[in-house]
C-alpha positions as CSV (number, residue, x, y, z in Angstrom):
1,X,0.0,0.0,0.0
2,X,2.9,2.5,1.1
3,X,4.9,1.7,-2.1
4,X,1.7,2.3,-3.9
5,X,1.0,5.9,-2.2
6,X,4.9,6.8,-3.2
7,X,4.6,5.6,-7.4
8,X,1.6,7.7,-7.5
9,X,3.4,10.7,-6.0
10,X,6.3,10.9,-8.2
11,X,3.6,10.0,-11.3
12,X,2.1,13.1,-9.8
13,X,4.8,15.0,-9.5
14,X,6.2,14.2,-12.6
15,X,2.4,15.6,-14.2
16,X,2.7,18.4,-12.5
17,X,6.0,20.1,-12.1
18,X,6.6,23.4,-10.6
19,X,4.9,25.9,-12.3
20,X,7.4,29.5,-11.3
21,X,9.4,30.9,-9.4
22,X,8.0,30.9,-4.8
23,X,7.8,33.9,-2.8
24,X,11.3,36.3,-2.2
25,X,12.7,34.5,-5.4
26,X,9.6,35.6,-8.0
27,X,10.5,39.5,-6.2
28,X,14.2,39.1,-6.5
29,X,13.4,38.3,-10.6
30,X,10.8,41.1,-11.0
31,X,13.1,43.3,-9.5
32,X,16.8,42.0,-11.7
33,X,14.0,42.4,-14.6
34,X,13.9,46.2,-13.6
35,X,17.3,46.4,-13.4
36,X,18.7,44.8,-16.3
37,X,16.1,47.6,-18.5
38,X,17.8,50.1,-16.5
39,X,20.5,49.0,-17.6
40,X,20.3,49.0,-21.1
41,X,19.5,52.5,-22.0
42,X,22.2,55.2,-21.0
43,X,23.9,56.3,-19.1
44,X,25.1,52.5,-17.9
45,X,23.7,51.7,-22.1
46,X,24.7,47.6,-21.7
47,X,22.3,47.0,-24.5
48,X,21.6,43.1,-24.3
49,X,20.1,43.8,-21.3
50,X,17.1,45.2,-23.1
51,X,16.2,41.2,-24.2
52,X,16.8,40.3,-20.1
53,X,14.5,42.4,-18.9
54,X,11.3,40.2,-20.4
55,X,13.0,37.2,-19.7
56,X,13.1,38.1,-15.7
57,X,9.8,39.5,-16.1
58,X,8.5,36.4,-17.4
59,X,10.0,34.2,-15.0
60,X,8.8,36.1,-12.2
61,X,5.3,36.2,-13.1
62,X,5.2,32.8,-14.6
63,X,2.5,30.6,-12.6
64,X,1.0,33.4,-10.8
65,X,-2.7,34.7,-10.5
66,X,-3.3,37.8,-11.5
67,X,-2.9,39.9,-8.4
68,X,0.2,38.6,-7.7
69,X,1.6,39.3,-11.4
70,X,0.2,42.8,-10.9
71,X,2.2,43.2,-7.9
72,X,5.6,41.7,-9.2
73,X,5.1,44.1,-12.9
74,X,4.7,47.0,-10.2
75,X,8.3,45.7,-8.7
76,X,9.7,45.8,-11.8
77,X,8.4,49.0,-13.3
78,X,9.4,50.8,-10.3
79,X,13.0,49.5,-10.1
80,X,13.1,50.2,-13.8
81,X,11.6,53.6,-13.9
82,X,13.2,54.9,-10.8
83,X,16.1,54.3,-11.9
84,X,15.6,55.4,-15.7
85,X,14.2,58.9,-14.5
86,X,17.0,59.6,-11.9
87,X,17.6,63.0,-13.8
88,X,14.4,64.7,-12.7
89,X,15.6,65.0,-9.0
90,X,17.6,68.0,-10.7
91,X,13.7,69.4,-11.3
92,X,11.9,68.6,-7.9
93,X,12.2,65.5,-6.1
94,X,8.1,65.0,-5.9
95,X,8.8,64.8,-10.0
96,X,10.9,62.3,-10.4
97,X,8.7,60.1,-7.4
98,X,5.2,61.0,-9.4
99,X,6.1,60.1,-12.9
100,X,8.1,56.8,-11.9
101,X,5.3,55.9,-9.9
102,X,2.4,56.6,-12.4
103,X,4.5,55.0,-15.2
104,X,5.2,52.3,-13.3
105,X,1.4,51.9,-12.0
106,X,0.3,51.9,-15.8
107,X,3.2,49.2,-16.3
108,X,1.6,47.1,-13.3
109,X,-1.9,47.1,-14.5
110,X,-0.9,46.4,-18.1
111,X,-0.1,42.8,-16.4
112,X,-3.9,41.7,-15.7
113,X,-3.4,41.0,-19.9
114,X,-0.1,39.7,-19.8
115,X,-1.3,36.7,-17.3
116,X,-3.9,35.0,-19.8
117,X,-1.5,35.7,-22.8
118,X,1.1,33.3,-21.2
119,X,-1.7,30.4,-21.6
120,X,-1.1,30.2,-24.9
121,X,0.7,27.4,-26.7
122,X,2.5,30.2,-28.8
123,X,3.2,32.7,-25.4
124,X,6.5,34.2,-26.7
125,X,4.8,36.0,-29.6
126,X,2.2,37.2,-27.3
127,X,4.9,38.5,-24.4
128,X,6.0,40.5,-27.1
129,X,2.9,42.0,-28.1
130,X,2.1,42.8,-25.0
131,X,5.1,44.7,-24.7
132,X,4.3,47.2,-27.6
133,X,1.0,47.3,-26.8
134,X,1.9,48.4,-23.0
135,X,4.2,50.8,-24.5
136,X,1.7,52.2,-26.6
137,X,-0.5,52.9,-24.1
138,X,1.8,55.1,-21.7
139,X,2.8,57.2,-24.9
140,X,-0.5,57.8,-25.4
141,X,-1.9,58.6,-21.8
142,X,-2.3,60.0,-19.5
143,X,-1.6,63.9,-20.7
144,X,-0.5,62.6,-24.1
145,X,1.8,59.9,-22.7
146,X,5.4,59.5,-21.7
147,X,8.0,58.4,-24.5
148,X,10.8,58.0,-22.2
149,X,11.6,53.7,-21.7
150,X,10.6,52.3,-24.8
151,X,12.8,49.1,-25.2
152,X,13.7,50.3,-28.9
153,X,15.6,53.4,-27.7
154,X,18.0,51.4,-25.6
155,X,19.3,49.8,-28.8
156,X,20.5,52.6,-30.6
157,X,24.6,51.2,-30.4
158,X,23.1,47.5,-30.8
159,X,22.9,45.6,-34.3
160,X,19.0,44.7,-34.0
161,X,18.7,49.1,-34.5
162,X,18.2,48.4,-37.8
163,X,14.6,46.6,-37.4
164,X,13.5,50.5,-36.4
165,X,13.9,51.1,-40.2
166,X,11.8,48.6,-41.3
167,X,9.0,48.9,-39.0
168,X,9.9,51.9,-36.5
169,X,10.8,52.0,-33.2
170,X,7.3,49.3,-32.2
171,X,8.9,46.8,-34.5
172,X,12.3,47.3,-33.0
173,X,10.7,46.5,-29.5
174,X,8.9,43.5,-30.9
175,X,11.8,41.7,-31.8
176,X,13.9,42.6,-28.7
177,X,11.1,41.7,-26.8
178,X,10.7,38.6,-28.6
179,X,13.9,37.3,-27.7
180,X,13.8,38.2,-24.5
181,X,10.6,35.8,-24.5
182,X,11.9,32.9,-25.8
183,X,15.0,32.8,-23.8
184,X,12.4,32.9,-20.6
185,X,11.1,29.7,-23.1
186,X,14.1,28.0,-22.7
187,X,14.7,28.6,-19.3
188,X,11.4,27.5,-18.2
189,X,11.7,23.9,-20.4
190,X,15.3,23.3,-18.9
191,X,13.3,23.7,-15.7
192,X,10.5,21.5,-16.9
193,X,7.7,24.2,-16.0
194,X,4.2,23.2,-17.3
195,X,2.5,26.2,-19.1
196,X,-0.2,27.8,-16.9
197,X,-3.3,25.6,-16.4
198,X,-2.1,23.6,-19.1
199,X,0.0,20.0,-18.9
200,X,2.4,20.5,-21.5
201,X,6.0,21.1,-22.3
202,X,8.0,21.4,-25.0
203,X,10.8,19.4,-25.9
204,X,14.4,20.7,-24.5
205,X,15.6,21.0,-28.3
206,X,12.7,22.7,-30.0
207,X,12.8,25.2,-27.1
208,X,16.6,26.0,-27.2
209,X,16.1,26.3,-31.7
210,X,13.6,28.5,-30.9
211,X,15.6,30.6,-28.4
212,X,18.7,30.8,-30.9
213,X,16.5,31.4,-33.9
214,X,14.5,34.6,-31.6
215,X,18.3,35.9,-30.4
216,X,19.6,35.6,-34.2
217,X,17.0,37.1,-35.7
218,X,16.7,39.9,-33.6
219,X,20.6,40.5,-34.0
220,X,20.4,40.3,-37.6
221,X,18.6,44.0,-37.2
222,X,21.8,46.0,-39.1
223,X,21.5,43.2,-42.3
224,X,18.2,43.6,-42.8
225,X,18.2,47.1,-43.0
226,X,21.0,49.6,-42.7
227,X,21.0,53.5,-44.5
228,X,24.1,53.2,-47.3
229,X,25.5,56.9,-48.4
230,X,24.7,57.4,-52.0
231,X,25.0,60.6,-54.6
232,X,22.5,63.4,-54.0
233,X,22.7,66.7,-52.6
234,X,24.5,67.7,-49.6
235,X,24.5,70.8,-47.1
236,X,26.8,72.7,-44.5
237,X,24.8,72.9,-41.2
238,X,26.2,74.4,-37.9
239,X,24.9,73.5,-34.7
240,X,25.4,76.5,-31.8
241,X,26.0,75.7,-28.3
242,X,26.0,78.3,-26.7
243,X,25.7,77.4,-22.9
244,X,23.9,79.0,-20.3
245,X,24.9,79.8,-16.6
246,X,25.3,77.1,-14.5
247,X,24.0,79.3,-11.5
248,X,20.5,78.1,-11.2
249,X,19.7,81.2,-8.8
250,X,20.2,84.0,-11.4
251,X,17.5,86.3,-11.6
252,X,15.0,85.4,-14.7
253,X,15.5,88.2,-17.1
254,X,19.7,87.8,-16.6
255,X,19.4,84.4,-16.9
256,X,17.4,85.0,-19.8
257,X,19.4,87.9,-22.0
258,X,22.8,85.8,-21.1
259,X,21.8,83.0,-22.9
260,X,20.8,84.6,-25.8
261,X,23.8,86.9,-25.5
262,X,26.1,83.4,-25.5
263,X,24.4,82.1,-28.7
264,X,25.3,85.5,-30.6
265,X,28.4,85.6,-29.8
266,X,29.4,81.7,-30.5
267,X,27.7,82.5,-33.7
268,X,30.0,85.8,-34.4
269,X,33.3,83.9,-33.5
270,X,32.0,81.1,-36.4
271,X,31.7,84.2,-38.5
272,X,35.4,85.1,-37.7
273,X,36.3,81.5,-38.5
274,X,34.8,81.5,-41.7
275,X,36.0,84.9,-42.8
276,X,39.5,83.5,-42.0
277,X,39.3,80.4,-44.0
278,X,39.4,77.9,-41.2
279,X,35.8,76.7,-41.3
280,X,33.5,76.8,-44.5
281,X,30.5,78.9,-44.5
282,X,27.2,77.2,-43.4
283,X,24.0,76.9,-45.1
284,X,22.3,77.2,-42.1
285,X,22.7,77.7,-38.3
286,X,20.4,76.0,-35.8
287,X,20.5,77.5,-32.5
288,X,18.9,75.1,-29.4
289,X,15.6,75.4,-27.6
290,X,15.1,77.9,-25.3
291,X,18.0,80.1,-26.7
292,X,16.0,83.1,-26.1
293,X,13.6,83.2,-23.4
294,X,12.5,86.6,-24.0
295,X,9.7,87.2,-27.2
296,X,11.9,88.9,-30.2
297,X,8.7,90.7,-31.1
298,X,8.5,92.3,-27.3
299,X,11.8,93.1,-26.5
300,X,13.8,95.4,-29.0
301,X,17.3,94.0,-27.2
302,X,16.7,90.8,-27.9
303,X,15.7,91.4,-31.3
304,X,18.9,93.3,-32.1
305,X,21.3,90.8,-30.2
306,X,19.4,87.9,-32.4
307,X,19.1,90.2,-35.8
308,X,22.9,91.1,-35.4
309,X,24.6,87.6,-35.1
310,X,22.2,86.4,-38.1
311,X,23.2,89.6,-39.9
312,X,26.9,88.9,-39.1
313,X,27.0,85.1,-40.2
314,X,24.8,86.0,-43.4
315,X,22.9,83.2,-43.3
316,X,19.5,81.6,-42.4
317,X,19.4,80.6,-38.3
318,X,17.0,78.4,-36.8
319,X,16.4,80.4,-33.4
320,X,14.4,78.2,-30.5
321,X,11.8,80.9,-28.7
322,X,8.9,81.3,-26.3
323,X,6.9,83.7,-27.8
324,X,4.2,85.5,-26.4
325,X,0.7,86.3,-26.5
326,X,0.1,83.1,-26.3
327,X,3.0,81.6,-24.5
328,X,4.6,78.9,-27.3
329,X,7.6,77.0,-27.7
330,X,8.8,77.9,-30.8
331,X,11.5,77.5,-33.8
332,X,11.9,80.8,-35.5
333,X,13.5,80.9,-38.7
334,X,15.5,84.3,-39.1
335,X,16.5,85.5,-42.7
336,X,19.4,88.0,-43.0
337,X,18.5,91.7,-42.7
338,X,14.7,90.7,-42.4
339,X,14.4,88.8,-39.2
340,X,12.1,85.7,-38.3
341,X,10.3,84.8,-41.8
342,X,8.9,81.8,-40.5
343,X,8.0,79.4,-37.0
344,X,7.3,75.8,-36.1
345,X,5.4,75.9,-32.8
346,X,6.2,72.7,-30.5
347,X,2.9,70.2,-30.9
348,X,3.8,67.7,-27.8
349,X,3.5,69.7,-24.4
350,X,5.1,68.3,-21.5
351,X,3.1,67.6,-18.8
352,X,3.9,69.3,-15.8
353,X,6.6,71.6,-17.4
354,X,5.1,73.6,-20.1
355,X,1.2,73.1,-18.8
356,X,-0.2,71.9,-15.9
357,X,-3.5,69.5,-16.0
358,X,-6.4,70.0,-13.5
359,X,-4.5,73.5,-12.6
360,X,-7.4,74.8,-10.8
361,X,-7.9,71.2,-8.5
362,X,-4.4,71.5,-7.8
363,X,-3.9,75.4,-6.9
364,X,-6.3,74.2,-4.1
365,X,-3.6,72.2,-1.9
366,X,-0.2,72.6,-3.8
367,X,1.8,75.0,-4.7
368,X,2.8,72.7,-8.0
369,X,1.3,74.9,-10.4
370,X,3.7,77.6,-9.9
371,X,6.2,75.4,-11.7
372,X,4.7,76.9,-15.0
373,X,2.6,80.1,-14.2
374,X,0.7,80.6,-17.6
375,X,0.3,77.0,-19.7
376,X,1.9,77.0,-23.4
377,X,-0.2,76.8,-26.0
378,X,0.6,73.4,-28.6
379,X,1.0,74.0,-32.5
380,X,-0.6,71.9,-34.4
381,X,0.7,70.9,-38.0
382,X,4.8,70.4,-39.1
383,X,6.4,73.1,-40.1
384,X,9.3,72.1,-43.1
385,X,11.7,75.1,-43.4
386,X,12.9,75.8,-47.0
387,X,16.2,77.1,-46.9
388,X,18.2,76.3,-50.3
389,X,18.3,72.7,-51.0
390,X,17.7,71.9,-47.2
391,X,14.1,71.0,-46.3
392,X,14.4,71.3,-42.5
393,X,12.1,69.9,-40.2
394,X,11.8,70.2,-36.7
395,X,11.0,68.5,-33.2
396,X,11.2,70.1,-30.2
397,X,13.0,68.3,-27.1
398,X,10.6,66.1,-25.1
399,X,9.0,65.8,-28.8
400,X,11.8,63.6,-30.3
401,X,10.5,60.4,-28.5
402,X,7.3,60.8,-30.9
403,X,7.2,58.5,-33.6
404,X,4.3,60.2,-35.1
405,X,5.3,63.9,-34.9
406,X,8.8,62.7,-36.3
407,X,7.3,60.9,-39.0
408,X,5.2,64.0,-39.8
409,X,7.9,66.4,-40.6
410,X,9.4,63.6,-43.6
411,X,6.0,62.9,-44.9
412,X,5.9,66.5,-44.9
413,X,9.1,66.6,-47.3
414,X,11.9,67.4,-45.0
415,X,15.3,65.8,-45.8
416,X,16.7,66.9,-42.7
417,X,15.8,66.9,-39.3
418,X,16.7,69.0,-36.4
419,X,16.2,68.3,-32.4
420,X,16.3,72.0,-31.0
421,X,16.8,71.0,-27.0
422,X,17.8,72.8,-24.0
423,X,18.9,70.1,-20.9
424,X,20.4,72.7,-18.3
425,X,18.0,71.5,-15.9
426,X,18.3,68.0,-15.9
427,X,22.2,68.0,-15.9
428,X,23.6,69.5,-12.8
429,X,25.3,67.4,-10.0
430,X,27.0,65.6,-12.9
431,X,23.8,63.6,-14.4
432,X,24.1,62.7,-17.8
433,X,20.5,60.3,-18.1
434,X,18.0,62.6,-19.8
435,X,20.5,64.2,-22.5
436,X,22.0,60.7,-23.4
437,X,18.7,59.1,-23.4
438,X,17.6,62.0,-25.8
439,X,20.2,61.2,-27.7
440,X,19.2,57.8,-28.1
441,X,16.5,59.1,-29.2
442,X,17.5,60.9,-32.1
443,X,19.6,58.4,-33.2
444,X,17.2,55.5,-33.5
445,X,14.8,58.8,-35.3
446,X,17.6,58.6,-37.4
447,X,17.2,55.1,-38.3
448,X,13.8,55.0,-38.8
449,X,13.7,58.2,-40.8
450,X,16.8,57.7,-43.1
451,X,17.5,60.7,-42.1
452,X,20.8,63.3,-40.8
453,X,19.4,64.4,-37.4
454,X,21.0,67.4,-35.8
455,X,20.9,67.7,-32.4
456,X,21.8,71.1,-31.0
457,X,21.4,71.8,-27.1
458,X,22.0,74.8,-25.1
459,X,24.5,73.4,-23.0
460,X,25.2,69.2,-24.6
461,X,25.5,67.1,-25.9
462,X,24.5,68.4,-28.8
463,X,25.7,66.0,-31.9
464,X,25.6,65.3,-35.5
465,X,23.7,61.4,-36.4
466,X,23.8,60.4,-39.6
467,X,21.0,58.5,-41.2
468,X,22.8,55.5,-39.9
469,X,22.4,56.4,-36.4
470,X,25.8,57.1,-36.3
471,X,26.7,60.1,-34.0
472,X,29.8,61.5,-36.1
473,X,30.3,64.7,-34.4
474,X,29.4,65.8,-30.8
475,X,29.8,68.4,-27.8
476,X,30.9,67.9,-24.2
477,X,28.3,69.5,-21.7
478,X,28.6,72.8,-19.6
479,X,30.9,74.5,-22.3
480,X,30.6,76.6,-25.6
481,X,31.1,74.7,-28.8
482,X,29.9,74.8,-32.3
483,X,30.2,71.9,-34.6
484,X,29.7,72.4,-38.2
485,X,29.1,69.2,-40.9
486,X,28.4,68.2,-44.4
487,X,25.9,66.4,-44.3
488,X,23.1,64.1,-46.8
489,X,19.8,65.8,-47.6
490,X,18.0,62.6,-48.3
491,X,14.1,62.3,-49.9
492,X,13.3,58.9,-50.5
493,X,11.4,57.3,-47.4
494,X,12.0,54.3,-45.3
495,X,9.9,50.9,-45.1
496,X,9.0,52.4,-42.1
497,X,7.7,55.5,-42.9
498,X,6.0,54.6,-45.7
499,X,4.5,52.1,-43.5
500,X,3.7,54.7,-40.8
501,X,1.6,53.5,-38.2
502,X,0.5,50.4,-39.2
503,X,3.7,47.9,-37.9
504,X,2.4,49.3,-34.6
505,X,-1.4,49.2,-34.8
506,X,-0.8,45.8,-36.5
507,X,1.0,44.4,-33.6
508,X,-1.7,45.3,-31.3
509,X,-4.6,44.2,-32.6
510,X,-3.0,40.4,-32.9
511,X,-2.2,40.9,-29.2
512,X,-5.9,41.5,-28.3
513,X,-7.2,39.1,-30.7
514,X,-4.6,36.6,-28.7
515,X,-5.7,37.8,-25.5
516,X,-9.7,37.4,-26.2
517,X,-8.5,33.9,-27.5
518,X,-7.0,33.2,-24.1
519,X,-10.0,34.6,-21.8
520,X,-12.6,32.5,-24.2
521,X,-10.3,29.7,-23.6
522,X,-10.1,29.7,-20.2
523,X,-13.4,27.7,-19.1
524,X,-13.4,25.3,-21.3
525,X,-10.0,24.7,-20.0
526,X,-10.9,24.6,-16.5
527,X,-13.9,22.3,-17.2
528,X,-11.8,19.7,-19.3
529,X,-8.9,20.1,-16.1
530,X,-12.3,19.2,-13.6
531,X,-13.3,16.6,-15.8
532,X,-9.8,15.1,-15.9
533,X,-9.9,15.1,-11.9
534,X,-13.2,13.1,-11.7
535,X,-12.1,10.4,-14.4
């Protein structure tokens, strides 16, 4: 009888294997899964650890009920986002804490789907889904969404980059995500894991092919697509850094006028450089974001400090403003002897910086919207400057993690793109996170776009990408530099923006059409597991 109670233990064992990681050791994954994204994008930028992060993720939720999935994604997405966002502390402490927490929250909810995707025979594909569609939600909402994470714009250095050319910056995180997946595949059938609810597993070989195959293809990103320099036209461009005090206690207007002041004069000693034969003469000059505070149109100073460097360098210069009446973020584009001739007027606000939601709740019990007095008002339509041969469009800082408002200036007809960007107060104490992470940025934009990307900040790194995602010239922080290229004015459009939207849109609707497959399967499962237990 006894040695008939022990054969039907190990046969029950053996049917039922454990299904995930217990207690502290499902935390301590969901946690490393936080880290390892952390990781991969800059400053650390160890970009493999971009296909860790799902695999840890998966493990660590692997088995659980939903509550319990929720609260390890929530361990995860605040390890990760904590620790991506460290910059804001420069801003206000309560910052940093509220946007890592609400992205984090949003990342944590987003789990309740990943649980029944994980019950399908084909999970991997479905992880991975769920991770663009997740991603898509939180650049989308709340207050237009927050770009800053995405899995595709930690791989900027890495060879899968090249997928963001064939399907945008979505694709990009499908595949990374994807391999990420089935390496948590092969883990899981070296362990001998049953699926979820369901009493299968796959054999050791099929799962480690599978694993390869995901890693390979993913890797293969660069071969599949890759921008190669060709004939066509070409352009001098200077980018202006002109720095900007370092005191954060300046009064406003000082603060203000010296900025502007330190742009003019980096662009008159270009003008003495080109004069004397060491430099060639731009085409154009593109001076950051913010590099005049103060309205043009208001304040005569300012309009003759601005008119007399564009005056002096003789050529078209891309001035970042906020203008008044209303309050906008602006790219002016100044013409010699006739002043600003035309303006792009930044589309994507950021929350909490350039307008504050629910301002009148909030004036109630916190002094937060004194942060930004008066809210900016958002443009609405790109803007492609015409200057020459160049067709210039233009993003505005916190824009460049837009796939849509990037896309919009190409479709538009520009064959060259600008990031106009001022970092000063994100970058004191030495923190490098949100200017490399922009830069990332722009560099994967590159990719996508086939497209030379300048980005110009008031005080770094501002850089030169070529169309290969190659940064080819760039600035140190805190100082005054100008860096002056030749660079590609290229027309013809990627696979992925001729594709646009739809890679993306695409990917989510098969993740919700897997997900309702999951939930309808779910009783019937159940019943044919009770069924099983009475026979």
């Amino acid at each position: 009888m006894q040695l008939q109670l022990i054969k039907r233990a190990a046969t029950a064992a053996s049917e039922n294997p454990p299904s995930g990681l217990r207690g502290r050791w499902a935390v301590v994954a969901a946690a490393a899964a936080g880290l390892a994204m952390a990781a991969a994008f800059p400053p650390v930028g160890i970009w493999p650890a971009a296909m860790l992060g799902p695999a840890l993720l998966v493990l660590a939720v692997w088995g659980k009920k939903p509550l319990a999935a929720v609260f390890l994604s929530l361990t995860a997405g605040v390890v990760f986002l904590v620790l991506l966002l460290t910059w804001l502390v420069n801003v206000a402490w309560y910052a940093w804490a509220a946007l890592a927490g609400a992205e984090a929250a949003l990342f944590a909810v987003a789990a309740l789907a990943l649980v029944p995707l994980l019950r399908l025979r084909a999970w991997p594909l479905g992880v991975a889904g769920w991770w663009v569609a997740q991603e898509a939600l939180r650049d989308r909402w709340p207050y237009g969404g927050v770009p800053w994470g995405r899995l595709a714009m930690s791989q900027a250095a890495a060879p899968t980059a090249g997928w963001a050319g064939i399907g945008g910056p979505p694709l990009l995180t499908f595949v990374v995500a994807l391999a990420g997946a089935c390496l948590a595949y092969l883990v899981i059938t070296l362990l001998g894991w049953a699926r979820p609810a369901v009493r299968f597993r796959a054999p050791r070989a099929l799962a480690a092919a599978v694993a390869v195959v995901a890693v390979a293809v993913a890797l293969a990103g660069d071969l599949a697509w890759r921008w190669t320099p060709g004939p066509g036209p070409t352009a001098v461009v200077a980018a202006v850094q002109g720095n900007v005090p370092h005191a954060r206690n300046l009064p406003k207007q000082l603060r203000a006028t010296t900025v502007t002041a330190n742009h003019a004069a980096a662009t008159i000693a270009l003008t003495r450089q080109v004069r004397a034969g060491r430099r060639p003469a731009p085409d154009l000059v593109i001076w950051p974001e913010n590099s005049t505070d103060i309205d043009p149109s208001q304040s005569a100073p300012t309009y003759q400090t601005i008119a007399a460097a564009v005056n002096t360098i003789n050529r078209p210069v891309l001035v970042g403003a906020v203008l008044q009446g209303p309050q906008r973020n602006a790219g002016q584009l100044w013409l010699p002897g006739r002043g600003p001739v035309q303006v792009y007027i930044k589309r994507q606000l950021v929350p909490f910086g350039e307008f504050i939601p629910f301002r009148s709740l909030l004036d109630r019990f916190t002094s937060l919207p004194n942060l930004q007095p008066v809210d900016f008002t958002p443009g609405h339509r790109a803007v492609v400057f015409g200057v020459g041969k160049i067709r210039l469009g233009d993003v505005i800082c916190w824009e460049v993690g837009f796939d849509n408002l990037v896309r919009s200036e190409v479709r538009s007809g520009a064959n060259l793109l600008t990031v106009q960007t001022n970092d000063a107060d994100f970058e004191l104490d030495g923190q490098m996170g949100e200017t490399l992470q922009q830069l990332a940025m722009a560099r994967i934009d590159a990719i996508t776009t086939g497209r030379e990307v300048v980005v110009v900040s008031t005080t770094g790194i501002s850089a030169f990408v070529a169309p290969d995602g190659t940064v080819t010239a760039a600035t140190r922080t805190w100082q005054r530099d100008v860096l002056e290229q030749r660079v590609p004015l290229v027309s013809t459009l990627t696979p992925a923006d001729r594709l646009g939207a739809w890679p993306e849109l695409t990917i989510v609707a098969l993740t919700i059409l897997g997900l309702i497959w999951a939930l309808a399967a779910g009783p019937a499962r159940r019943a044919r597991a009770r069924r099983a237990k009475v026979i």
